[in-house]
N, C-alpha and C positions, 0 to 999 in steps of 0.2 A: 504494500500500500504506500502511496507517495503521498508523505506529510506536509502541510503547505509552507512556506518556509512565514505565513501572515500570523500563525497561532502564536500570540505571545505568551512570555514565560508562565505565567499563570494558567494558562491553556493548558502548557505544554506539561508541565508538571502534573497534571491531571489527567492527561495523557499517557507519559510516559510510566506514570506508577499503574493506572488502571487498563490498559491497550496494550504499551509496546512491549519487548521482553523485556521481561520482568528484574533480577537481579543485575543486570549490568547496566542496564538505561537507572536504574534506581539510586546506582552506585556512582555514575556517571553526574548526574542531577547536583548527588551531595558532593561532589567533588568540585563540581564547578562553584556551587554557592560558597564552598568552603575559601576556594580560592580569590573570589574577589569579595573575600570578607566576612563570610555570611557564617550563618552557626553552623557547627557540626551535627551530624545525626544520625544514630544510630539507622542502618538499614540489615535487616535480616536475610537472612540468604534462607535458600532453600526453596524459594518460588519457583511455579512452573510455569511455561507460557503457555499461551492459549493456543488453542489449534483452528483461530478462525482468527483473521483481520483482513475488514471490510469498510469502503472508506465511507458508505453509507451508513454506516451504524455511529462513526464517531460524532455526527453533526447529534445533537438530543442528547447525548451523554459528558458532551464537554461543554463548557460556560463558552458562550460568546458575545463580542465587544457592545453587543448593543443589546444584552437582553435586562432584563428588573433584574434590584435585588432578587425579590420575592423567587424570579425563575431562578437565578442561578442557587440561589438558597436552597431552592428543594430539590435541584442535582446534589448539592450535597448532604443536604435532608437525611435523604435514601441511602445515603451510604454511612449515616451517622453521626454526623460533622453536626458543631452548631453552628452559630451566627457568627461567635466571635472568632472560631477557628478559621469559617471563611473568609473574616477580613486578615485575618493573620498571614492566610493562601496567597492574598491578594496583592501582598507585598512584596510579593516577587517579581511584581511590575518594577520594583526599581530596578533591573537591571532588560536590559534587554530592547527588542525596538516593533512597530509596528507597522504594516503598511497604510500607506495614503488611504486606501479603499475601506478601513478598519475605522476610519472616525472620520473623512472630508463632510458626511451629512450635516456633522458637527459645527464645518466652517463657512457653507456655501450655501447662496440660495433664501429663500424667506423661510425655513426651517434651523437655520444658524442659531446656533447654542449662545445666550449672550453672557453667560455664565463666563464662559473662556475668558479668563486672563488676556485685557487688550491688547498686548504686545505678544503672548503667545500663541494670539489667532492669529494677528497677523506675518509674522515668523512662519506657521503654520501654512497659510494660506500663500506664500512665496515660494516654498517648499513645495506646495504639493502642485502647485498651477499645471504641470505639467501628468499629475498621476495616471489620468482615465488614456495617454497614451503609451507611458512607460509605469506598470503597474508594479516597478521593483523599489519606487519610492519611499522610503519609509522615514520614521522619525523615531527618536528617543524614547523608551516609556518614560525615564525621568529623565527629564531635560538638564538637572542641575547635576548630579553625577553619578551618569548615565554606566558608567564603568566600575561601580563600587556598587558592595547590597550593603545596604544602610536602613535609614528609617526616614530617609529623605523625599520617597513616594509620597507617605501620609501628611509631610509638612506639605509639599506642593498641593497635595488634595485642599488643601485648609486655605490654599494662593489662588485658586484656578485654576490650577496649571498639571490637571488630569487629563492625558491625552485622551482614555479611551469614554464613552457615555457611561460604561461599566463601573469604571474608575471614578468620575462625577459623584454617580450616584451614591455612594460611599460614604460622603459628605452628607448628602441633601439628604438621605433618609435617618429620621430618627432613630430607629432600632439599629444602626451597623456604624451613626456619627461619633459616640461615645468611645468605639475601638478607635478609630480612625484619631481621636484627639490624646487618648491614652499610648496609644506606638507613636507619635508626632513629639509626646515629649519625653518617652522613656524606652531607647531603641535596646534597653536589656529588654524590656516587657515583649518588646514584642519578635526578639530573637529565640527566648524561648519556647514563646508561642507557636513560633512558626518552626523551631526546631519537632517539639510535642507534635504538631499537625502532622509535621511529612512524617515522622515515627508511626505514626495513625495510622496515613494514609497507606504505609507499607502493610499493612495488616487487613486493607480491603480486598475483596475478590479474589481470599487464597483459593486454588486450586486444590482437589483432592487426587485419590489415584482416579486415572481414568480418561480423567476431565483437562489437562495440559502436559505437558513435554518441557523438555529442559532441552532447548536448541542447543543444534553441532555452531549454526552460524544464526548469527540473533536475525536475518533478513530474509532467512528460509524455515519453511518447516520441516523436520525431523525425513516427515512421508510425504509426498506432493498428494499426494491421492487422498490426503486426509478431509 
């Protein structure tokens, strides 16, 4: 299955623990957050991959850039997660980047978000003028520093300066603004929140005998014919 390179980190980490194989994409994830700063976390071994991946099943099962709290809340509902565990997920926007196509609704047109930070729409809106013909345009989740995982996301949330509607909304709703102001000024609070979460999250949709395989090559299955 070809992953679209538009899922940001948030996506992606929802993805790769609950989709792709299992142990190394998991180990891979904490590796990365570790390196540009982020907390450690334990990841268990032992998982087995699935023996189906299908790129119509991922759209309904992952959060995407423009849906409600409320939607993406009860993807993770269903798998256990509360509210504040989701905004903790969410902070994984600070690193990483998205395409023009993922938020321009945002900038263009009489639907234009006036919420955006006025120098970051327009910043934005220079950037992308060109997206609907080269769609590999993309922009920063966090504009301020875009290369480190911090707790610099949630400060921006609090500026405007939330690239995705996802992201916005964060802020604007009562029930998810409270995390949002609690990680903005205490980035231990919300490193170990977010460490606890992915620890979680590795304990979703274990497999039993039967039901998945421990791939030879994490891109193939075991048996084609499965």
């Amino acid at each position: 299955m070809r992953l679209s390179c538009s899922l940001t980190p948030f996506i992606l980490l929802f993805f790769l623990f609950l989709v792709a194989p299992a142990v190394s994409s998991a180990q891979a994830t904490r590796d990365l957050v570790t390196m540009v700063g982020g907390p450690y976390f334990d990841v268990k071994l032992g998982r087995k991959d699935g023996l189906e991946s299908k790129a119509h099943k991922v759209r309904g099962n992952v959060p995407m850039p423009n849906q409600t709290v409320h939607d993406i809340h009860g993807m993770f509902k269903k798998n256990g997660f509360s509210l504040r565990e989701m905004v903790a997920l969410s902070g994984a926007h600070t690193i990483g980047f998205s395409h023009c196509k993922e938020f321009s609704d945002r900038l263009y047109g009489s639907k234009a978000d006036p919420e955006i930070n006025p120098r970051f729409a327009t910043a934005l809106k220079e950037l992308c003028k060109n997206h609907t013909v080269d769609d590999t345009i993309a922009a920063f989740n966090d504009v301020m520093t875009p290369g480190k995982f911090d707790n610099m996301y949630f400060k921006n949330l609090k500026r405007g300066l939330g690239l995705l509607a996802s992201d916005h909304l964060l802020i604007k709703n009562n029930s998810t603004k409270p995390f949002v102001d609690l990680y903005a000024t205490d980035e231990k609070a919300f490193f170990e929140d977010f460490a606890r979460a992915m620890e979680k999250m590795g304990t979703v949709g274990v497999k039993g005998d039967g039901e998945g395989e421990v791939r030879r090559r994490c891109d193939h299955f075991n048996n084609l014919n499965v």
